[in-house]
Each structure stands twice: as structure tokens, then as C-alpha cells.
Backbone bond lengths (Angstrom), bond angles and torsions (degrees), N, CA, C in turn:
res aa  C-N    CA-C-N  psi(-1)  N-CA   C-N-CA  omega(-1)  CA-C   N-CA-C  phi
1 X - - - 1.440 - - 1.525 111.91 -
2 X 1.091 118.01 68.27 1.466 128.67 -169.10 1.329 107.03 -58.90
3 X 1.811 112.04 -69.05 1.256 119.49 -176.25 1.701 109.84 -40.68
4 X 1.433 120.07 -41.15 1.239 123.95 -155.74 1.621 121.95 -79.65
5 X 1.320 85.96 -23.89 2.018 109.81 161.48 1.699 112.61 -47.59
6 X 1.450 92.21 -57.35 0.961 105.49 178.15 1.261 138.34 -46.64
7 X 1.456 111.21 -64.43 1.195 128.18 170.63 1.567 120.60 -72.14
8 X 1.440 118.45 -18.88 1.705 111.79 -163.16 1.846 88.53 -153.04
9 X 1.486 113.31 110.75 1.250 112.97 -168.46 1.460 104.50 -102.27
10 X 1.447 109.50 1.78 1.629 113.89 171.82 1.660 111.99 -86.07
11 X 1.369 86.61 -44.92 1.994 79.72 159.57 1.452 123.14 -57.09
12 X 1.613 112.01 -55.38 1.178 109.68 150.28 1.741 139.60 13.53
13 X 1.569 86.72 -81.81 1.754 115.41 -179.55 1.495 113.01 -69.72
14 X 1.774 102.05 -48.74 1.671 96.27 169.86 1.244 125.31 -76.07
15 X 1.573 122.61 -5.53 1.525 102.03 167.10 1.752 116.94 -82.47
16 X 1.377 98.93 -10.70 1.785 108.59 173.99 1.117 104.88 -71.23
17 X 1.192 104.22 -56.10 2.046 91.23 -165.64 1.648 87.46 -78.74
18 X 1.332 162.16 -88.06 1.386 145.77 178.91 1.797 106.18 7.04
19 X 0.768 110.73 -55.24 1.784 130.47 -173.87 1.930 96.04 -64.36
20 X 1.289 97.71 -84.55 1.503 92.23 175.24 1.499 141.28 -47.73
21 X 1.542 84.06 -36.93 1.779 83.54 161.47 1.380 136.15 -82.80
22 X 1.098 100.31 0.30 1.804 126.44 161.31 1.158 108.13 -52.99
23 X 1.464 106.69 -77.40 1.142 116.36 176.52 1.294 144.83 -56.95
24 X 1.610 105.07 -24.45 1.721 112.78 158.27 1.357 115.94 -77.59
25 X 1.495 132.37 -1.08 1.242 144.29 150.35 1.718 101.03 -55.39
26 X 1.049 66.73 -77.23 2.095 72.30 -167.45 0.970 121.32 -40.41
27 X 2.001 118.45 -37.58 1.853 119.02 162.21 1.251 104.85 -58.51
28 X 1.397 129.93 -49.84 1.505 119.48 -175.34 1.478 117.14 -57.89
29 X 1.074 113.55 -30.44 1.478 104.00 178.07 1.003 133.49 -76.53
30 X 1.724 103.01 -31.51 1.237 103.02 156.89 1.088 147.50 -59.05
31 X 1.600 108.06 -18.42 1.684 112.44 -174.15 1.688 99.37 -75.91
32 X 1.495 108.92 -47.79 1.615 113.78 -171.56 1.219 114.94 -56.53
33 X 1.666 123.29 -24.37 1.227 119.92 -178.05 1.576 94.62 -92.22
34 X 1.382 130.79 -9.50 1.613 118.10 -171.52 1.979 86.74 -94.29
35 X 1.290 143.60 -25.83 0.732 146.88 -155.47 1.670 125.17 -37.36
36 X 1.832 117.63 -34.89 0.810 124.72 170.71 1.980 117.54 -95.17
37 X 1.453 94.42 23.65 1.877 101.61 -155.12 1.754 96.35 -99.11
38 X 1.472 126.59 115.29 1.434 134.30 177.56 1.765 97.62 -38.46
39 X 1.693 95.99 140.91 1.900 93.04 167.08 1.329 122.60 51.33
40 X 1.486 107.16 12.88 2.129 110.25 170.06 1.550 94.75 -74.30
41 X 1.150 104.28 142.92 1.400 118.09 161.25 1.758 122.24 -117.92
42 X 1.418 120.28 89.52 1.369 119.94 160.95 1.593 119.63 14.27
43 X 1.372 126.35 121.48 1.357 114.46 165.49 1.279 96.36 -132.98
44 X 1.427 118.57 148.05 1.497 134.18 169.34 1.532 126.10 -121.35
45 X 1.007 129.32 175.49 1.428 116.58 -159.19 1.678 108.55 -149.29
46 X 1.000 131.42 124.82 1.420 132.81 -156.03 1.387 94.91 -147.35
47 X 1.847 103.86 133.40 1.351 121.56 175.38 1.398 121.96 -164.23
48 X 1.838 104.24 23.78 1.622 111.46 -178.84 1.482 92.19 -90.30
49 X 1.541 135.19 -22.20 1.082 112.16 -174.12 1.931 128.26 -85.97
50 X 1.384 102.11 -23.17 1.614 125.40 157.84 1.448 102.39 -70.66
51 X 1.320 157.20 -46.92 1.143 149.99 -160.32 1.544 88.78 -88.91
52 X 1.528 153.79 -68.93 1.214 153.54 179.69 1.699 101.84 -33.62
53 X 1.407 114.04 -37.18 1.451 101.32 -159.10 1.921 93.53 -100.56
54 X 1.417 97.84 -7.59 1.692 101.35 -178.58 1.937 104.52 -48.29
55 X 2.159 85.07 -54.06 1.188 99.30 -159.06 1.765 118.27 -81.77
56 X 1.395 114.53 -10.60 1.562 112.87 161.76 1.847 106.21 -68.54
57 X 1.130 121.86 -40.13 1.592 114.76 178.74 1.390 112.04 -75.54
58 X 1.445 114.62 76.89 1.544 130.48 149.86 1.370 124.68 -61.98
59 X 1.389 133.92 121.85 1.154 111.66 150.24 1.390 145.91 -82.19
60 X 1.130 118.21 37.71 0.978 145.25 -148.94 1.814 109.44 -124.79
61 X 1.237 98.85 -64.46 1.177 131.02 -151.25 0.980 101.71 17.46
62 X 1.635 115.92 146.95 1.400 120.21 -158.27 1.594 90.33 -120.95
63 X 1.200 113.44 177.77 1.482 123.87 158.70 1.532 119.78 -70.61
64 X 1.461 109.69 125.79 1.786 97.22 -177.44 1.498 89.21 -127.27
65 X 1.752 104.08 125.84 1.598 117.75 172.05 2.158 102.07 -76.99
66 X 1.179 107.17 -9.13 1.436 106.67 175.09 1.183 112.61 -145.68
67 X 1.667 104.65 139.46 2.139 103.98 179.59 1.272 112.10 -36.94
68 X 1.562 117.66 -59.23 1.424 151.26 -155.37 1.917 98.47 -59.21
69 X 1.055 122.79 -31.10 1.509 127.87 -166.35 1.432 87.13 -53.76
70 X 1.808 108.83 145.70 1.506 126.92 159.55 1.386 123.99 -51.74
71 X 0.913 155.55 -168.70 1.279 165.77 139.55 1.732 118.96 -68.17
72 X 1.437 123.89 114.86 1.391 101.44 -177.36 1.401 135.39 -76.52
73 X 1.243 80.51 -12.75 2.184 102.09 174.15 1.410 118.17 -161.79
74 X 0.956 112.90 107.26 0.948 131.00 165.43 1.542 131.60 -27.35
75 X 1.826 131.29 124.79 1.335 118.60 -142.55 1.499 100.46 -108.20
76 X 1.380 145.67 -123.30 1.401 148.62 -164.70 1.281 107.00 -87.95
77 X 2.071 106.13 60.09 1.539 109.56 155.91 1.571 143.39 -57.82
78 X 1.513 85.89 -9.99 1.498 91.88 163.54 1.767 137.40 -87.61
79 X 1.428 80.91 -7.50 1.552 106.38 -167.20 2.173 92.32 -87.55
80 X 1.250 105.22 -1.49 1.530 93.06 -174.06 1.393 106.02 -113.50
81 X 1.446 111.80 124.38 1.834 142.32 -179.77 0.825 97.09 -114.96
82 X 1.172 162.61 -76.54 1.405 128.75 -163.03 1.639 87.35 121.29
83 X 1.400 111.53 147.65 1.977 128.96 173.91 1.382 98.76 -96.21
84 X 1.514 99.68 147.01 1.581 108.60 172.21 1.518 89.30 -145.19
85 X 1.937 97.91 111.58 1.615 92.93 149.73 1.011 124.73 -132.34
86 X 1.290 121.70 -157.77 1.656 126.69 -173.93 1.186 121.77 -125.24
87 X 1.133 129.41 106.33 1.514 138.23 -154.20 1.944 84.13 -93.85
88 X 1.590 107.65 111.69 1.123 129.79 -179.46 1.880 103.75 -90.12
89 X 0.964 117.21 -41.57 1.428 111.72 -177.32 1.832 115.79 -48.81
90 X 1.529 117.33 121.15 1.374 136.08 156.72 1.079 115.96 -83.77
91 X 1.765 84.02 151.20 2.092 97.06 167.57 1.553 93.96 -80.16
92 X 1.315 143.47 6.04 1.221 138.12 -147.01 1.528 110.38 5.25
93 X 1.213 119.10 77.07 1.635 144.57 -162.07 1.393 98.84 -126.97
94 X 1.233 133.04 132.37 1.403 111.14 160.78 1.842 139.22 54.21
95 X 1.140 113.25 -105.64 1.574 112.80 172.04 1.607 105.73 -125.35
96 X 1.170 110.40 28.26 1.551 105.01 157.00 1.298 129.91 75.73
97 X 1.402 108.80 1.03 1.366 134.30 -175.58 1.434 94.92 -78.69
98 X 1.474 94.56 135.38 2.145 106.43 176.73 1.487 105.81 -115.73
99 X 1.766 135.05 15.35 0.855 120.97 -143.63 1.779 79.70 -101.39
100 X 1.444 110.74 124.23 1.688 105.52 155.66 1.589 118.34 -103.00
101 X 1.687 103.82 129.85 1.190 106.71 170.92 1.400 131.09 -67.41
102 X 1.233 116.74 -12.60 1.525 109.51 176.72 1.311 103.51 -94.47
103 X 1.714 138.60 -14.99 1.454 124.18 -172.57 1.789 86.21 -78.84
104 X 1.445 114.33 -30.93 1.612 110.70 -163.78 1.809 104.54 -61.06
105 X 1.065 103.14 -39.60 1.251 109.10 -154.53 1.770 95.13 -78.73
106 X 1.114 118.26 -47.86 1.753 125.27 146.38 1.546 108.83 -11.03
107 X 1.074 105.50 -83.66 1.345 118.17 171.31 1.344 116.39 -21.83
108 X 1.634 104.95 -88.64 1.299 123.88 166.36 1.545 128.42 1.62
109 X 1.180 88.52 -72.25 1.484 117.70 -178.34 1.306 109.61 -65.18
110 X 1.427 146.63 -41.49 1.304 167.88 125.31 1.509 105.79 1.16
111 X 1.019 109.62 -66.10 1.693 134.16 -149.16 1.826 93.48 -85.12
112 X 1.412 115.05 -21.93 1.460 114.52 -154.00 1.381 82.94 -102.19
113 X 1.382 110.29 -34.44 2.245 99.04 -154.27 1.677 74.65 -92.61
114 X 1.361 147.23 1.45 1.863 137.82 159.73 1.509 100.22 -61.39
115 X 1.239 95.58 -57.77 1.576 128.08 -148.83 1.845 90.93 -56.83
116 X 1.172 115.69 -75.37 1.806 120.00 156.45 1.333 129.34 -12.71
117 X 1.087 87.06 -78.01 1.973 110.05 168.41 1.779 98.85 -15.68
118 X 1.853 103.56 -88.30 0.801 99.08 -156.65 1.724 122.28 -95.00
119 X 1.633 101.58 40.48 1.632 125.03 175.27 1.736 101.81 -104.51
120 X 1.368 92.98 -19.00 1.980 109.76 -177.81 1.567 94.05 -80.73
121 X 1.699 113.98 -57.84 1.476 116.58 -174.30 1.495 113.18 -50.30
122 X 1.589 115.63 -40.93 1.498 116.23 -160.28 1.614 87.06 -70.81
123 X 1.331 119.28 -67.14 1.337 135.50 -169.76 1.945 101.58 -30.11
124 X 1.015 116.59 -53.12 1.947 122.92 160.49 1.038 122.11 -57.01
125 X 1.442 119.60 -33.02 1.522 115.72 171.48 1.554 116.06 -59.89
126 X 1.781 91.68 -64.48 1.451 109.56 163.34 1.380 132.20 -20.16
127 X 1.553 99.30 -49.18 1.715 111.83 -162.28 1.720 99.22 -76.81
128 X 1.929 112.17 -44.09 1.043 95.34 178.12 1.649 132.39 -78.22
129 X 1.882 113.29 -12.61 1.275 103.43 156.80 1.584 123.59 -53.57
130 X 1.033 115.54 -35.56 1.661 124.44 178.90 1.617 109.32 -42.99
131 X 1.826 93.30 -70.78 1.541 92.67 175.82 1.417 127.34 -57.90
132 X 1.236 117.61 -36.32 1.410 109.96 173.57 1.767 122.35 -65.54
133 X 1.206 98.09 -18.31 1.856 108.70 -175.80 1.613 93.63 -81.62
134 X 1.245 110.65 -50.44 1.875 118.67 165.19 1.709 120.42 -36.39
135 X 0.953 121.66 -14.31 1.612 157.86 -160.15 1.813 95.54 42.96
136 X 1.259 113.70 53.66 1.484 130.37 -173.44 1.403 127.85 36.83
137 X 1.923 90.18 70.20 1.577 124.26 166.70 1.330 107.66 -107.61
């Protein structure tokens, strides 16, 4: 959606985090389905702190009458992938597996009511491009 970058940088942001939270789906699932697998080691995936620092590097920088103000556009969102590591530490229990299903499922659940959120936000953005293209009918 090239054109749409362009023009609307809040769509922008929600198709990134939409994107990323995809993908911390997909690490989570994987661990729960590796869960019963000898010597799996847990991997997790982190990208609020590269996407937070995406969005302080404006080029722009605008004037802010308060610290607290949002960002008005968002800076090298393309430049943010997201970390994937591997939490190596064992209970050395058994077959060595560290994967817990209830922190996963924690997770899970976490990542899905994010994941919503901002499928609710796009879905509002959406609705009000509509009305305004409607010439607000």
C-alpha cells in the first residue's frame, strides 16, 4: 500500500504492529506446539522497544507544547523487525525443555486482545475514511 503510507501514517503504524503481532503469534505457537519436544528451547520475540524508538525519530520533528504529546509521523517504520531469541536456561528436569505452557498461553492471550485492539483502530480509521469519501453521509 504504497500510496497509502503516504498519505495516512496512522495506517501506516497499524499495518506494522498488525505485521508484528503476527508474527509474535507464530513464535508463540511455536513454543506450545514444541512444548512436549526433548531440548526445545523457548523463543520470544520483541519489537515495542525498536518500534517506540522508530516513532521518537521524526524527521520532522514537530513542535511539542507537552513531553507527553504522540508523535505526528512516524520515523524508519520500515526499518522495524522485531528480536527473536532463545531463552537457553533449563529446569534441567527431565528432557530439558524450558517451554511453559501457561506463561505461553499468558502470552497468547496478551498478543491477541493487542492484536484486536489495533484491527478495532484500523477498522475506525477505515470507517472514518469512508465517511469523509461519502462527503459525510
Amino acid at each position: 500500500m504504497p500510496g497509502i503510507q503516504q498519505f495516512d501514517t496512522t495506517m501506516n503504524l497499524l499495518q506494522k504492529v498488525l505485521d508484528l503481532r503476527s508474527k509474535n503469534q507464530e513464535i508463540i505457537g511455536s513454543n506450545i506446539a514444541n512444548a512436549e519436544t526433548p531440548g526445545y528451547s523457548a523463543q520470544s520475540f520483541t519489537f515495542e522497544d525498536q518500534l517506540k524508538s522508530a516513532l521518537s525519530e521524526n524527521s520532522f520533528r514537530p513542535v511539542a507544547t507537552q513531553p507527553n504529546h504522540i508523535p505526528l509521523s512516524p520515523g524508519n517504520l520500515e526499518q522495524v523487525t522485531g528480536k527473536i531469541s532463545t531463552n537457553r536456561e533449563t529446569t534441567e528436569i527431565g528432557d530439558k525443555n524450558n517451554v511453559s505452557v501457561d506463561q505461553e498461553m499468558i502470552k497468547l492471550s496478551q498478543n491477541e486482545i493487542l492484536y484486536e485492539t489495533a484491527v478495532t483502530m484500523l477498522n475506525k480509521k477505515l470507517s472514518m475514511l469512508k465517511y469523509a469519501v461519502n462527503g459525510g453521509a
